[in-house]
C-alpha atoms as a printed R data frame, in Angstrom:
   type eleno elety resid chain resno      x       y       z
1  ATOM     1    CA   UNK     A     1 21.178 -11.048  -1.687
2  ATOM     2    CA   UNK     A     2 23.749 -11.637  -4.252
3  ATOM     3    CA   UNK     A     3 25.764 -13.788  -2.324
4  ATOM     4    CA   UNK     A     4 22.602 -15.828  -1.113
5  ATOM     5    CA   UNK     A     5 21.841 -16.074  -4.368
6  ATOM     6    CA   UNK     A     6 18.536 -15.399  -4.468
7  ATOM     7    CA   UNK     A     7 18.942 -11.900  -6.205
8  ATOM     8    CA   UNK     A     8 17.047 -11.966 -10.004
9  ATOM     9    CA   UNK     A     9 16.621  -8.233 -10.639
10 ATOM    10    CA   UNK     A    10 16.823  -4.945  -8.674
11 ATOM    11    CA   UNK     A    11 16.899  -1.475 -10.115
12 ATOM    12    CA   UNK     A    12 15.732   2.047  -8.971
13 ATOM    13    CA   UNK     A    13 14.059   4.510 -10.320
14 ATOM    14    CA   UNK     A    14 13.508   7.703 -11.477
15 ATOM    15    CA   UNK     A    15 13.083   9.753  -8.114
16 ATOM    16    CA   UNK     A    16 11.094  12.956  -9.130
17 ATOM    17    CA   UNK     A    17  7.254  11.987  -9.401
18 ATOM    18    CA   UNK     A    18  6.807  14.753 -11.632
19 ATOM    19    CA   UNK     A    19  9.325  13.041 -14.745
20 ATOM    20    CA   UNK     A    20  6.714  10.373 -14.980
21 ATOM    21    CA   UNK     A    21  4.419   9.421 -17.336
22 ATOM    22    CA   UNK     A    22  1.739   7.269 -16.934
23 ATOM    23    CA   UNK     A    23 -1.539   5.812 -19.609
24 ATOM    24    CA   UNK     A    24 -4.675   5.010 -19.378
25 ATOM    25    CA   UNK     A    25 -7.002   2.667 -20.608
26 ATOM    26    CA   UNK     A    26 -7.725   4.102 -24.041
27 ATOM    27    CA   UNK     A    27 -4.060   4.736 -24.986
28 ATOM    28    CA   UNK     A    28 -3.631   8.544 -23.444
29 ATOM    29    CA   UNK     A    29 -0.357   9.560 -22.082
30 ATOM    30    CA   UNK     A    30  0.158  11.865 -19.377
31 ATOM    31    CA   UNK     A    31  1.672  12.841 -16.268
32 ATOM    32    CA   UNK     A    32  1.808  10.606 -13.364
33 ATOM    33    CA   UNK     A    33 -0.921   8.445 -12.206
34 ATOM    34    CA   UNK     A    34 -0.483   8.041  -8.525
35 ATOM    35    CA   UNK     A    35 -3.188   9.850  -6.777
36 ATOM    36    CA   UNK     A    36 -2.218   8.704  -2.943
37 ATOM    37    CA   UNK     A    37  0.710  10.457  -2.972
38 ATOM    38    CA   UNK     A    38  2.843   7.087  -3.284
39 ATOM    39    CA   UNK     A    39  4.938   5.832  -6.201
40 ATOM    40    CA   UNK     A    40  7.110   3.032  -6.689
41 ATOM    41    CA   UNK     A    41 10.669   3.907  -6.489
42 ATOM    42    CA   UNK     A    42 11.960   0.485  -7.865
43 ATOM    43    CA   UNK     A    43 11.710  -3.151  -7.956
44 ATOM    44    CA   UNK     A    44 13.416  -6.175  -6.469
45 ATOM    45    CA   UNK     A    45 12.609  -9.688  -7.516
46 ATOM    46    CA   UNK     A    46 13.692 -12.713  -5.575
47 ATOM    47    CA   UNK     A    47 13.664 -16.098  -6.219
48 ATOM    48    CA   UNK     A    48 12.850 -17.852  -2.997
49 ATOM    49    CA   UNK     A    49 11.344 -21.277  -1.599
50 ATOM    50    CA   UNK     A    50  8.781 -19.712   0.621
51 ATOM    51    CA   UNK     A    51  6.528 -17.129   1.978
52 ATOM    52    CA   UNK     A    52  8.207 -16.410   4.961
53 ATOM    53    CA   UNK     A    53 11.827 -16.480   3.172
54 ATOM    54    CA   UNK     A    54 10.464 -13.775   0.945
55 ATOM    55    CA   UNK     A    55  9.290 -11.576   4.171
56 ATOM    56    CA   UNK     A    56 12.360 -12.090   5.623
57 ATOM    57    CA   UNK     A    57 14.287 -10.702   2.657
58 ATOM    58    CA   UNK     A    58 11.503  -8.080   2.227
59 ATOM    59    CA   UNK     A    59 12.400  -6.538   5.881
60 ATOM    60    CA   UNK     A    60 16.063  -6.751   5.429
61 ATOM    61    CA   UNK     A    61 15.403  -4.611   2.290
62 ATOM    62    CA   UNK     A    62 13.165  -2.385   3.814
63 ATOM    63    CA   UNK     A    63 16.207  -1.643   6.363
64 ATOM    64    CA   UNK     A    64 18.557  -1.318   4.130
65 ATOM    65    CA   UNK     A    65 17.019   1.214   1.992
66 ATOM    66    CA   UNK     A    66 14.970   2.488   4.900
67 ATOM    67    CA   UNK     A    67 12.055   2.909   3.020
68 ATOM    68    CA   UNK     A    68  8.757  -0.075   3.763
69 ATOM    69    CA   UNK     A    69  8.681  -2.518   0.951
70 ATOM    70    CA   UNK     A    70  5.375  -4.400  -0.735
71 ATOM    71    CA   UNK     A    71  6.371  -7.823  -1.281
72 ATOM    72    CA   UNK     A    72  4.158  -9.653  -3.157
73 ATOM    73    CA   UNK     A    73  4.542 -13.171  -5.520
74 ATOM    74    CA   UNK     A    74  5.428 -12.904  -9.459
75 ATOM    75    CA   UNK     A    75  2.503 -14.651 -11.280
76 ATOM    76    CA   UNK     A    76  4.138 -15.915 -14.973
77 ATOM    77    CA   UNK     A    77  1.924 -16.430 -17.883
């Protein structure tokens, strides 16, 4: 991705569900909010031309860590 030059960002994260933290609505802070079961483990952001470019990059990811990936557009303010 580097070398394609399309990487922006990627980082990982914390691994053990139970180190997070998450807030609600009115400001309280507690333990982690999933309730599925799932949790993000990191991000990855892309700049790309298209939909399917993204999907493609999205599936070579997904391989690579060998865990499925959401892709989904970043919406700026």
């Amino acid at each position: 991705m580097k070398d394609s030059g399309v990487l922006v960002f990627a980082g990982g994260l914390e691994e053990e569900i139970e180190l997070a933290f998450g807030s609600d609505d009115t400001g309280e802070i507690g333990g982690p909010i999933t309730v599925s079961g799932e949790f993000l483990g990191g991000l990855t952001i892309i700049r790309v031309t298209s939909d399917d470019e993204a999907k493609m990059w999205g599936a070579r990811l997904a391989q690579a860590c060998g865990w499925p990936q959401e892709i989904r557009e970043f919406k700026e303010n």
